[in-house]
C-alpha positions in Angstrom: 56.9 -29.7 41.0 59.8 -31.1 43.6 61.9 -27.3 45.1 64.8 -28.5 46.1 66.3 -26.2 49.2 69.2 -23.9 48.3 72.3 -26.3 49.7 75.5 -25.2 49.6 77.6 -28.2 50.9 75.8 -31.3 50.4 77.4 -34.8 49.1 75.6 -36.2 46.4 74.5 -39.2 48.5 72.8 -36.5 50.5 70.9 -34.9 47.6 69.7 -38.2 46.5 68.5 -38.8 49.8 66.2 -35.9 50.2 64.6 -36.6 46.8 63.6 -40.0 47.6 62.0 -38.2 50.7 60.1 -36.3 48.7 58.9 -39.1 46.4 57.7 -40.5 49.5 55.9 -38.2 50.4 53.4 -37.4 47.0 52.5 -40.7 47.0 51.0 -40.3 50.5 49.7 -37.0 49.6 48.3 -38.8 46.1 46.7 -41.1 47.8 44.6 -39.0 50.3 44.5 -35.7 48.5 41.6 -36.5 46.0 42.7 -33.4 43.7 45.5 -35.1 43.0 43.7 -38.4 41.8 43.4 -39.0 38.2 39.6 -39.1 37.3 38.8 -42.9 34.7 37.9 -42.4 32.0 34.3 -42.7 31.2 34.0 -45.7 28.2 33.1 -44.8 24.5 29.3 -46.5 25.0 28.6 -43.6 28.0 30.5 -41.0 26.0 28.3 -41.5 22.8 24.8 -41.7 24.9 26.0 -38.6 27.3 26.7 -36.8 23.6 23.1 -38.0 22.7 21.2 -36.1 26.0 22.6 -33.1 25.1 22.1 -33.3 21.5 18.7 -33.7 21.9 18.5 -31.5 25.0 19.9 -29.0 22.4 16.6 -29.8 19.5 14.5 -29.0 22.1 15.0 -25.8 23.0 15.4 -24.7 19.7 12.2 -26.0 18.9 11.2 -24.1 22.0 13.0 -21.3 20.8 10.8 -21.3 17.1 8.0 -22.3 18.9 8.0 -18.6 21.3 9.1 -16.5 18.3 6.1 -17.7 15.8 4.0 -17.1 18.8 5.0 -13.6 19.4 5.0 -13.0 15.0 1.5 -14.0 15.4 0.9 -12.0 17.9 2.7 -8.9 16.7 0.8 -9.4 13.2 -2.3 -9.8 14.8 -2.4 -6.7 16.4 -1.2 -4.9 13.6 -4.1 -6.6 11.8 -6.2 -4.9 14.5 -5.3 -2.0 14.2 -5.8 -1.6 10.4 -9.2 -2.5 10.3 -10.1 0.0 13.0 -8.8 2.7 11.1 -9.9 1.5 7.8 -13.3 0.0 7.9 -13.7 1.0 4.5 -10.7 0.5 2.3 -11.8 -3.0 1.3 -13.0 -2.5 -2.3 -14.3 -5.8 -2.4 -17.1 -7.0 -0.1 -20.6 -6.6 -1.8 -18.5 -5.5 -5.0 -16.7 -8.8 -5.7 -17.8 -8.6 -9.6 -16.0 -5.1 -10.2 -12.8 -5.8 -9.0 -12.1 -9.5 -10.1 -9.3 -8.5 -11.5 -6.1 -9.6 -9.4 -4.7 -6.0 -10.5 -6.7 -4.0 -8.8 -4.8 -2.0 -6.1 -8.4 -0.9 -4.2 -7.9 -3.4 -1.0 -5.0 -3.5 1.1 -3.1 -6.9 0.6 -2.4 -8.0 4.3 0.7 -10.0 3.2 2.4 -6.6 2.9 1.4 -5.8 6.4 4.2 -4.9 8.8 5.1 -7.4 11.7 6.2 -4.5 14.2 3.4 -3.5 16.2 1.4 -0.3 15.6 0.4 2.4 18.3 -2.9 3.5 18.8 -4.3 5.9 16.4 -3.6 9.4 17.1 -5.7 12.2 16.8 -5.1 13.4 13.8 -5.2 9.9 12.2 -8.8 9.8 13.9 -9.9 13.0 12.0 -8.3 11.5 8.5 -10.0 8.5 8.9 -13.5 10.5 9.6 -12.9 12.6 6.3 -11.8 9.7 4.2 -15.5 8.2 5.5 -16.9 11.0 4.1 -15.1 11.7 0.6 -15.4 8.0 -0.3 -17.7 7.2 -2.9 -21.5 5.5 -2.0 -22.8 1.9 -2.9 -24.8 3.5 -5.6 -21.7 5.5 -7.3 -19.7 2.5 -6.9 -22.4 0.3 -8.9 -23.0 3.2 -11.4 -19.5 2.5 -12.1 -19.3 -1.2 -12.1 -22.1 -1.4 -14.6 -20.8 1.3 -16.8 -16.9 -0.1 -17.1 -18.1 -4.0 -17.3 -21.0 -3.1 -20.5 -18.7 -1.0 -22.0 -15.3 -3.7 -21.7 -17.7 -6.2 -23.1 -18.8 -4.2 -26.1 -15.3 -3.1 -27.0 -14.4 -6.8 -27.1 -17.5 -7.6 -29.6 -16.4 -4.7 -31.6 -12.3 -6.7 -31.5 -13.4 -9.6 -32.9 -15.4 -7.9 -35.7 -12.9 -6.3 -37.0 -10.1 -9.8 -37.0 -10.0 -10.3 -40.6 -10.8 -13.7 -42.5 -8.3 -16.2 -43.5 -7.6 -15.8 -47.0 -8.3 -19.3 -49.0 -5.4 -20.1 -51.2 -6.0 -20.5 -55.0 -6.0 -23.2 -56.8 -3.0 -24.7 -58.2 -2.3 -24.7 -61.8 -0.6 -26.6 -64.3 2.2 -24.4 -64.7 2.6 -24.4 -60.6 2.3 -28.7 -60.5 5.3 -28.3 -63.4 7.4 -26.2 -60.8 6.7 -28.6 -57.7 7.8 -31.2 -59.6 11.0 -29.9 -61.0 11.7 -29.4 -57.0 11.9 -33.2 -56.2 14.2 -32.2 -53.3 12.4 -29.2 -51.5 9.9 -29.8 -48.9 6.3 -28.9 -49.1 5.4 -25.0 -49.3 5.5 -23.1 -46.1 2.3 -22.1 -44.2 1.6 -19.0 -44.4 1.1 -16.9 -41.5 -2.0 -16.4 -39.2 -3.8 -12.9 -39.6 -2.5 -10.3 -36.9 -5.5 -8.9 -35.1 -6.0 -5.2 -35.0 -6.2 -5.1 -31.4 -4.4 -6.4 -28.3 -6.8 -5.8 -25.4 -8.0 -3.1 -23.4 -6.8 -1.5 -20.0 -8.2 0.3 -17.3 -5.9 3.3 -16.5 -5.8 6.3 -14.2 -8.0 6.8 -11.0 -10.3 3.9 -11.5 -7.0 1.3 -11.8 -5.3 2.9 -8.9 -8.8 2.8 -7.0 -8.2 6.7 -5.9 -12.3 7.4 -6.8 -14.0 9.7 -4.8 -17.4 10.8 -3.8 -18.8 12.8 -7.1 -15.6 11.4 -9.7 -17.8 10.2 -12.6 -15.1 10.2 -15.2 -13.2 7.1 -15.4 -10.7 5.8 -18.4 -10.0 3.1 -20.6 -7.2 2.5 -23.4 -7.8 0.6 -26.7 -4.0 -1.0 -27.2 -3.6 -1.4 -30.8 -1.0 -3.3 -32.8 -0.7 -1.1 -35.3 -0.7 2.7 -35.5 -4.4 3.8 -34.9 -5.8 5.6 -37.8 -8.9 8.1 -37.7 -11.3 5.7 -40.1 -10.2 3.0 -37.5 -11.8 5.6 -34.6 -15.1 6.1 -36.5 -15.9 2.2 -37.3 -15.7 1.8 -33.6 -17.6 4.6 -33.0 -20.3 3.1 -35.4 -20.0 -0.4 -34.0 -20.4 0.2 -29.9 -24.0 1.6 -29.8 -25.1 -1.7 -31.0 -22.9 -3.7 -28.9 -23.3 -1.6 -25.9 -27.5 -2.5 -26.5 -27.1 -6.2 -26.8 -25.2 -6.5 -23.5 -27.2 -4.5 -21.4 -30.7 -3.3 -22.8 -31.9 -2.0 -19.5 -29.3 0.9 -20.0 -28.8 4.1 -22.7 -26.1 5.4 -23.3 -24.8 8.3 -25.4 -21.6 7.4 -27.7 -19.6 10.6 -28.4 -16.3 10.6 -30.4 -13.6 13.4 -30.5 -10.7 13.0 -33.0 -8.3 15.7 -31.5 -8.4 13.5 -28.5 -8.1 10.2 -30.3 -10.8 9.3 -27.7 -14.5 7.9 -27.5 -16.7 8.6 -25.2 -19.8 6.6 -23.5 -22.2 8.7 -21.3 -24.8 6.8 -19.3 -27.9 8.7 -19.9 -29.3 7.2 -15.6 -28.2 8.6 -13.1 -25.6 8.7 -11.7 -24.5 10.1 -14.9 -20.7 8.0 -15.5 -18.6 8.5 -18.7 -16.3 6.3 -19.6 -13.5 7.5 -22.1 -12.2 4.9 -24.4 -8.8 6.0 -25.8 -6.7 4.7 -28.8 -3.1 4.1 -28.9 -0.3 1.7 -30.3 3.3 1.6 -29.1 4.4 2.3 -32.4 3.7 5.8 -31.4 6.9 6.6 -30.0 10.2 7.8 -31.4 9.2 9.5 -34.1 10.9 11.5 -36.4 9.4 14.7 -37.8 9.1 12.7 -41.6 6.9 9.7 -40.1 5.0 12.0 -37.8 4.5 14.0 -41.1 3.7 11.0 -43.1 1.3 9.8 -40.3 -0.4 12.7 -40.4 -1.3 12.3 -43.9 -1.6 8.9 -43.9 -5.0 9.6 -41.4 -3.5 8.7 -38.3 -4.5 10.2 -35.0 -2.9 12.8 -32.8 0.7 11.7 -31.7 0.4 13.7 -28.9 -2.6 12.0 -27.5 -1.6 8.0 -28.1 1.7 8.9 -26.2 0.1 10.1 -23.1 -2.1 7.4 -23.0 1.2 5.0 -23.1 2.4 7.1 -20.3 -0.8 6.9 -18.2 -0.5 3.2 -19.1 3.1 2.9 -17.6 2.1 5.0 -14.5 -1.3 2.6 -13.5 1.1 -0.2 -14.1 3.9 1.3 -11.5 1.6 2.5 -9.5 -0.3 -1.1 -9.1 3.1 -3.0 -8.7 5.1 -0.4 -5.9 2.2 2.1 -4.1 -0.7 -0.1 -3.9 -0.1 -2.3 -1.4 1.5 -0.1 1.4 -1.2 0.3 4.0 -2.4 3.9 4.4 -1.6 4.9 0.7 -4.5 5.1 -1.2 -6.4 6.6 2.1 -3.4 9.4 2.2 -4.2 9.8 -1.4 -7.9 10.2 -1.3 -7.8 12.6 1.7 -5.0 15.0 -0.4 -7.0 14.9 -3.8 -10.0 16.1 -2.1 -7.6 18.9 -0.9 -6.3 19.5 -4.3 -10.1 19.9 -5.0 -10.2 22.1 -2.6 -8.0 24.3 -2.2 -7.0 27.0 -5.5 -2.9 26.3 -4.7 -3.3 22.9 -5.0 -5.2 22.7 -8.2 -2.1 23.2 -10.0 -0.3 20.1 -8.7 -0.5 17.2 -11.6 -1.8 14.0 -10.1 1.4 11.6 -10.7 3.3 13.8 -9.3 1.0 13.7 -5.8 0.9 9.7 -6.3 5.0 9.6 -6.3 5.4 12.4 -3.3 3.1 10.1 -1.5 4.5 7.2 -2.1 7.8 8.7 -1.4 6.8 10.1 1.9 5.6 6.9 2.8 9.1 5.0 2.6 10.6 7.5 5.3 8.1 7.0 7.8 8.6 4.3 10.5 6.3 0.9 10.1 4.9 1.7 13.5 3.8 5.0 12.5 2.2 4.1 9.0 -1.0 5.7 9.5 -3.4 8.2 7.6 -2.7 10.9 9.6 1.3 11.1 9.8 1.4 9.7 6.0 -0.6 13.3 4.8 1.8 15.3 7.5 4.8 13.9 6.1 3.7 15.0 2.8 3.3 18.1 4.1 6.5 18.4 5.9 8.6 17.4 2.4 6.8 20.1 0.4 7.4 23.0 3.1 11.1 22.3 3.0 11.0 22.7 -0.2 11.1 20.1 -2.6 8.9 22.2 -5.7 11.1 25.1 -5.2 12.9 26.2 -8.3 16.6 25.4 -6.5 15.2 22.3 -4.8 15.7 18.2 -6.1 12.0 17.9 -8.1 10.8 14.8 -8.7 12.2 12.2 -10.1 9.6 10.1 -12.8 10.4 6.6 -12.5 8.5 5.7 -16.0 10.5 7.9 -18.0 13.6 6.4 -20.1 15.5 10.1 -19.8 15.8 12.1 -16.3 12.3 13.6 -16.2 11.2 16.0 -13.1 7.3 15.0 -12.4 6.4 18.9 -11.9 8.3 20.0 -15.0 4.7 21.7 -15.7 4.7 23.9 -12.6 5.7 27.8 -13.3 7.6 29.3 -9.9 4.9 31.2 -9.3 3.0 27.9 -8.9 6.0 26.2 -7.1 5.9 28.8 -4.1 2.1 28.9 -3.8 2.2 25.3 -2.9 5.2 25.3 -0.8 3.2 28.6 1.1 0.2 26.6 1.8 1.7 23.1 3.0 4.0 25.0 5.6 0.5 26.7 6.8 -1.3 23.5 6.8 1.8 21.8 8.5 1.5 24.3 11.6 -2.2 24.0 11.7 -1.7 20.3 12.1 1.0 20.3 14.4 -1.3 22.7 17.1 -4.2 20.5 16.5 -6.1 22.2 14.0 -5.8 19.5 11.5 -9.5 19.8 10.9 -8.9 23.2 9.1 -6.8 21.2 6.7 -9.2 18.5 6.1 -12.2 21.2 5.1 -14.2 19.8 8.7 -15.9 20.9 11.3 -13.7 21.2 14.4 -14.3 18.3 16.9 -16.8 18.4 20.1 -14.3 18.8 23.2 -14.5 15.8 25.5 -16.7 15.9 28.5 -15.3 16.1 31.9 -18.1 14.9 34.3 -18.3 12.2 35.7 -21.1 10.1 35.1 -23.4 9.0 37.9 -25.1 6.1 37.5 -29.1 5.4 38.3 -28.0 2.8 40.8 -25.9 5.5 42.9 -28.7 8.8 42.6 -31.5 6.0 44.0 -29.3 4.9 46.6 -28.6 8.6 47.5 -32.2 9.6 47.7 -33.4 6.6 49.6 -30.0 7.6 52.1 -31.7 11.0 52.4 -35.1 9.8 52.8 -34.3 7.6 55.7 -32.3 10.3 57.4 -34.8 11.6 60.3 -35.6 15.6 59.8 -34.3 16.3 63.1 -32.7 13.6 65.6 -30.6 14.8 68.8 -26.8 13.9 68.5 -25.4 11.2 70.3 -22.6 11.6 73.7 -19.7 11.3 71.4 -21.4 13.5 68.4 -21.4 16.1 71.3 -17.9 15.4 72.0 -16.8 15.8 68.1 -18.8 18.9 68.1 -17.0 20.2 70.4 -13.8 19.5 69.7 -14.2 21.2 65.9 -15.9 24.3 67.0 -13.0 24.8 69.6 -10.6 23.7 66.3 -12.0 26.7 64.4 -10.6 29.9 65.0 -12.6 32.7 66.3 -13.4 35.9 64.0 
């Protein structure tokens, strides 16, 4: 910009004068001034390779970028792995027991895809003592086996006993004169229609209930199967079965008895292993046709020999539940540990007894979603259970539970009477302050902990080395000059009595 000086009488000729003056001088000051130079432009050839360098100066640290956060996912996941398998030596259901739990189903091992990446601090002491009692409550090799044997002889027999009851293929008849006369005045129509293949009675049959979530513990020898029929299960249908297995059952495993029961109020039958361990296996029969009755086909079923409606509709239900159960609670680490450790509390303690077990499967699972990845562990899982029940979830004014198999809005504990309700809130409140002041062994049924010893250990090295010190020490040697000067100055430090 050229300022002009504020002139009050100046000719034109004057004015014009001045700004040649100052034209003059920028072009001396743009000629030594370098601000004032105009930088060249750089040509299209550098422009596109200086666009190239940082291009790819760009892909590489990106790269770098993905490169440093795998590395610390791995890392992260790695000691989460870590940590799980410290805590849970045991939860693997597999191992030496690949054959019982071939099925991809099975919810008794943790899947480590559904581990969490965020790392996980060191086990606590209450998750210590949980993982100490679920050591103990877990069920041996030798029950494990007992059950493996029983469930596999007994799936196999019930599938023998399925194909001997698909009915033939009836053989069409001969056709007759009067028939060829018809075809034939039906030039146009195509051939006859095939008719259709025989429906089997049965569709297959399920594991259900402890032994599908893989909840066993020590001592549980009852375990439970359903028979899924097509068509509504009759009682003459329950006693050919019943006739059928004990033959069945012998011809796939001879080395083993077993004891066939039936019960037609329960629409159930029953195979006892006569070794021991002693594991019966209930077999139930239902058919989806079972629900939504009305009270004149429940009455004509009832007459017509079918069994208890009652009976093949909890058996749907149980069905549902393992299914929900397998697909949303299995696979979050510490659940079935958490599980274990509070059914053997149920077992134990009278309040408890009362609580159904779905409904302690969905508070579990529940309480599990509001607890922080990081703190997933046995320990705080059962505490948070506990915490949820002493606010007051079972009370009669609190939310319930909600049952997520139900079609209609269904509370879980529907069975529990208020009397119930408050007994069970009573006793997680106690057990919720005996684990908070570290007494969480009184919850668990164990024996409380040894306290940890404070001495310091002396090695063998350091008592020889002392002894050899002494040893070599004269009985009685005179002091030195300057001992006798240190003696001296201390007794004269010590105050006289």
């Amino acid at each position: 910009k050229i300022r002009f000086p504020r002139v009050l009488n100046c000719s034109s000729l004057d004015l014009f004068d001045m700004l040649c003056l100052n034209l003059d001088w920028l072009t001396l000051q743009k000629d030594h001034d370098p601000s004032l130079k105009v930088a060249p432009q750089p040509s299209r050839a550098k422009q596109q390779k200086k666009k190239q360098k940082e291009d790819e100066s760009y892909r590489l640290r990106a790269e770098e970028q993905q490169r440093w956060r795998k590395e610390e996912e791995a890392q992260e996941f790695r000691s989460a792995e870590f940590h799980m398998d410290r805590w849970d030596d045991r939860s693997d259901w597999r191992g030496s027991r690949q054959d019982y739990f071939d099925h991809g189903d099975h919810p008794g091992h943790f899947d480590r895809g559904f581990q969490q990446t965020a790392p996980r601090i060191p086990p606590s002491f209450n998750d210590k003592l949980a993982i100490s009692k679920h050591q103990t409550i877990y069920p041996q090799d030798v029950e494990l086996s007992a059950v493996q044997t029983s469930v596999g002889n007994t799936e196999e027999a019930l599938k023998a006993v399925a194909d001997s009851f698909v009915p033939a293929a009836t053989e069409t008849p001969a056709a007759t004169a009067d028939d060829e006369a018809e075809k034939s005045e039906e030039g146009g129509k195509a051939d006859a229609e095939p008719q259709p293949q025989p429906q089997p009675i049965f569709r297959g049959v399920i594991r259900i209930g402890i032994l599908a979530k893989g909840l066993l513990l020590s001592g549980n020898k009852d375990v439970e199967l359903v028979m899924l029929c097509n068509s509504k299960p009759t009682v003459s249908l329950l006693e050919q079965i019943h006739q059928r297995l004990p033959e069945q059952l012998a011809k796939k495993n001879a080395e083993v008895k077993y004891d066939v029961g039936i019960s037609v109020d329960d629409a159930a039958i029953t195979v006892r292993r006569q070794e021991e361990p002693c594991v019966s296996v209930t077999v139930r029969l239902t058919s989806p046709d079972m629900r939504n009755l009305s009270d004149e086909e429940a009455a004509a079923d009832a007459a017509a020999g079918v069994l208890n409606r009652e009976k093949c509709v909890e058996s749907l239900a149980e069905l549902r539940r393992t299914k929900w159960f397998q697909s949303q609670a299995h696979r979050m680490p510490s659940c079935t540990v958490a599980l274990r450790i509070l059914r053997d509390l149920c077992q134990r303690m009278a309040p408890w007894k009362a609580l159904p077990e779905w409904a302690l499967e969905l508070l579990v699972q529940k309480s599990i979603l509001t607890l922080d990845p990081s703190e997933n562990s046995a320990g705080m899982a059962v505490q948070r259970v506990l915490e949820i029940l002493s606010a007051g979830l079972l009370l009669p004014g609190g939310p319930g539970l909600l049952d997520p198999c139900e079609r209609d809005t269904a509370d879980a504990c529907a069975s529990l009477t208020d009397q119930q309700r408050e007994d069970i809130t009573a006793s997680a409140q106690h057990a919720l302050r005996l684990s908070v002041f570290r007494q969480f062994y009184r919850v668990l049924g164990m024996d409380p902990p040894a306290p940890p010893s404070r001495k310091r250990p002396t090695s063998s090295t350091e008592s020889a080395d002392g002894e050899a010190t002494d040893a070599a020490a004269p009985a009685s040697s005179p002091p030195a000059a300057g001992d006798s000067k240190k003696l001296k100055t201390e007794d004269a430090s010590v105050p006289s009595s």
